[in-house]
Short mmCIF file of the C-alpha atoms (twelve columns), coordinates in Angstrom:
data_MODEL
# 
_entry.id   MODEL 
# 
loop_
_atom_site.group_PDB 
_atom_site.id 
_atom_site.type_symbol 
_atom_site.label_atom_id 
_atom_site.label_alt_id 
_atom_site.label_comp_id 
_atom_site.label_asym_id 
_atom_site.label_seq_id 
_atom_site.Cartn_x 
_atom_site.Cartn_y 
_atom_site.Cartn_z 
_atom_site.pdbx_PDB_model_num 
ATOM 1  C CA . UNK A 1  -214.928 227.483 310.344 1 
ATOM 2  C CA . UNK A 2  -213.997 224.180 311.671 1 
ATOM 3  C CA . UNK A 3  -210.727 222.966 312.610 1 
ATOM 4  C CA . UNK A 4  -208.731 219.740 311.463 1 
ATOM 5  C CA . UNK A 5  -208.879 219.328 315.279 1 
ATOM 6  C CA . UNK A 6  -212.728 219.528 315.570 1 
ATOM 7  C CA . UNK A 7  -212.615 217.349 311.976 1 
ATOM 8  C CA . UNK A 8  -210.896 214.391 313.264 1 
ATOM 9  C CA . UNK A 9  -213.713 214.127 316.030 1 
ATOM 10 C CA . UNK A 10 -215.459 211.206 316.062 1 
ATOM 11 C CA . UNK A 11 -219.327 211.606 315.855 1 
ATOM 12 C CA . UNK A 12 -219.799 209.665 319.347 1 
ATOM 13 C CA . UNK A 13 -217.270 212.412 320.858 1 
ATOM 14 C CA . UNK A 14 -218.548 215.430 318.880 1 
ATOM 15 C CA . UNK A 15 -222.056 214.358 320.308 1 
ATOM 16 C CA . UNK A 16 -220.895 214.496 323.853 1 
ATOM 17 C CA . UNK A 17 -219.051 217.470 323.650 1 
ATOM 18 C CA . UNK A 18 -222.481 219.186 322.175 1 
ATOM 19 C CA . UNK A 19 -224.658 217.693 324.880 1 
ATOM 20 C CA . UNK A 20 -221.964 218.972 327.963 1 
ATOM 21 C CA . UNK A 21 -221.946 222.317 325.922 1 
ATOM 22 C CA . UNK A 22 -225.758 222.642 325.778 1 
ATOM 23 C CA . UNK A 23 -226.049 221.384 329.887 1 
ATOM 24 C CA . UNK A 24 -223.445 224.121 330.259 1 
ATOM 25 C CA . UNK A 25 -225.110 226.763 328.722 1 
ATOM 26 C CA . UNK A 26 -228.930 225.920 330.149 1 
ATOM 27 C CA . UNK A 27 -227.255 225.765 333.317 1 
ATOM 28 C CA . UNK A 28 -226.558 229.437 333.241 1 
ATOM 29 C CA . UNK A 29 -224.516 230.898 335.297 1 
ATOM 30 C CA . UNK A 30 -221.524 231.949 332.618 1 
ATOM 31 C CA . UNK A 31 -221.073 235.403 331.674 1 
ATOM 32 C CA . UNK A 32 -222.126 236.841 328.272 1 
ATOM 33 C CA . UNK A 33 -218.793 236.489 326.646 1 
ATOM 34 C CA . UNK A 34 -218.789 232.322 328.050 1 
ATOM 35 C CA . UNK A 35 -222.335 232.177 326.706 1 
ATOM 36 C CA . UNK A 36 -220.867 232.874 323.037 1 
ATOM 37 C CA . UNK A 37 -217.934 231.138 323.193 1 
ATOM 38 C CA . UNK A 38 -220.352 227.913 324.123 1 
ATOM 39 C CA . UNK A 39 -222.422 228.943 321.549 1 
ATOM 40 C CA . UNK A 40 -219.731 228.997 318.701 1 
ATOM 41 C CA . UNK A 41 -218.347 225.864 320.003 1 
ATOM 42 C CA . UNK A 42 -221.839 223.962 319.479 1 
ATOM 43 C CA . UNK A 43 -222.131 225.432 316.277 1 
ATOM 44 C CA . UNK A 44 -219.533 223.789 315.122 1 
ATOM 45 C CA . UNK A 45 -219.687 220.680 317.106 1 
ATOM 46 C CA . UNK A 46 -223.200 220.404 315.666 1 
ATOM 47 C CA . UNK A 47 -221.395 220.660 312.258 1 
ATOM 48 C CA . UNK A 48 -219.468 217.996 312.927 1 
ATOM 49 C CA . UNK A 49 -222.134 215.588 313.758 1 
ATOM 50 C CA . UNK A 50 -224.306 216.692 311.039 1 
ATOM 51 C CA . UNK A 51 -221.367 216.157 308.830 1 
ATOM 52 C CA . UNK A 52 -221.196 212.387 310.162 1 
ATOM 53 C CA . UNK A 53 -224.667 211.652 309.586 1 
ATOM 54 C CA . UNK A 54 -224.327 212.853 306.329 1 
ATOM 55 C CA . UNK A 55 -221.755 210.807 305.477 1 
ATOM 56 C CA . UNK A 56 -223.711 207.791 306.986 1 
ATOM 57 C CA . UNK A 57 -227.037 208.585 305.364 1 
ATOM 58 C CA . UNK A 58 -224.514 208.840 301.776 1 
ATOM 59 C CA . UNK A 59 -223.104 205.473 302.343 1 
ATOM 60 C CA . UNK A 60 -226.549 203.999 303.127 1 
ATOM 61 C CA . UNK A 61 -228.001 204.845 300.144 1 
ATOM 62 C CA . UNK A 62 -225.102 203.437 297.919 1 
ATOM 63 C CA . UNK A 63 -225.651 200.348 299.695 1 
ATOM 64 C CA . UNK A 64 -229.712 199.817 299.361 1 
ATOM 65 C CA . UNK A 65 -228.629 201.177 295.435 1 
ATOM 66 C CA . UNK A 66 -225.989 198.376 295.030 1 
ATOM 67 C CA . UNK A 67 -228.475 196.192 296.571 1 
ATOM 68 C CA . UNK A 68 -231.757 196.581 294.670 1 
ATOM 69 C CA . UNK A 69 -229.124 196.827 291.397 1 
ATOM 70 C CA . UNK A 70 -227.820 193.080 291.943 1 
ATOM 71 C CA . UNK A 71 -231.675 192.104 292.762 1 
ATOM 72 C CA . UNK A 72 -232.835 194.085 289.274 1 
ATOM 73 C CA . UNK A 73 -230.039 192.269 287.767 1 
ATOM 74 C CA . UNK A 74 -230.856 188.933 289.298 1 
ATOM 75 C CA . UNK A 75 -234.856 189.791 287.992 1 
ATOM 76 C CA . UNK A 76 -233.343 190.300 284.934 1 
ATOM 77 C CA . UNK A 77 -231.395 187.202 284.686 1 
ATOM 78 C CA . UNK A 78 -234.765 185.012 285.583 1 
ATOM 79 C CA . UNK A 79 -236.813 186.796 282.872 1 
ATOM 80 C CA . UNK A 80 -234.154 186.124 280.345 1 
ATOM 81 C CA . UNK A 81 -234.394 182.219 281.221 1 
ATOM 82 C CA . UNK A 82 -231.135 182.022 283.001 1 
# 
């Protein structure tokens, strides 16, 4: 589960955190019960970026939408002789 903490991450800091968590863990070196605790942690880092991008990818596609709607429209507009 993620926390409000890990929620107000940005995606630029969520991404660092994940990379310094993954150089961590193929470092080795960390006990078992450090391996996990990395794990979980980039688990839900990862969420967190995913979540971003998901947000991005949404908002891009309402904007291309809006987009080729006003050019339809403006298609529409020629056709009708105006």
């Amino acid at each position: 589960m993620t926390s409000k903490a890990d929620e107000a991450l940005g995606y630029e800091q969520a991404r660092d955190e994940l990379i310094e968590v993954v150089r961590r863990l193929e470092a080795g070196g960390t006990t078992l019960e450090e391996s996990l605790a990395l794990w979980e942690r980039g688990e839900e880092l990862a969420k967190v970026c995913r979540r971003w991008l998901e947000g991005a990818r949404a908002r891009l596609d309402a904007a291309l939408a809006e987009e080729e709607a006003a050019e339809g429209g403006a298609a529409e507009g020629k056709r009708d002789g105006a």
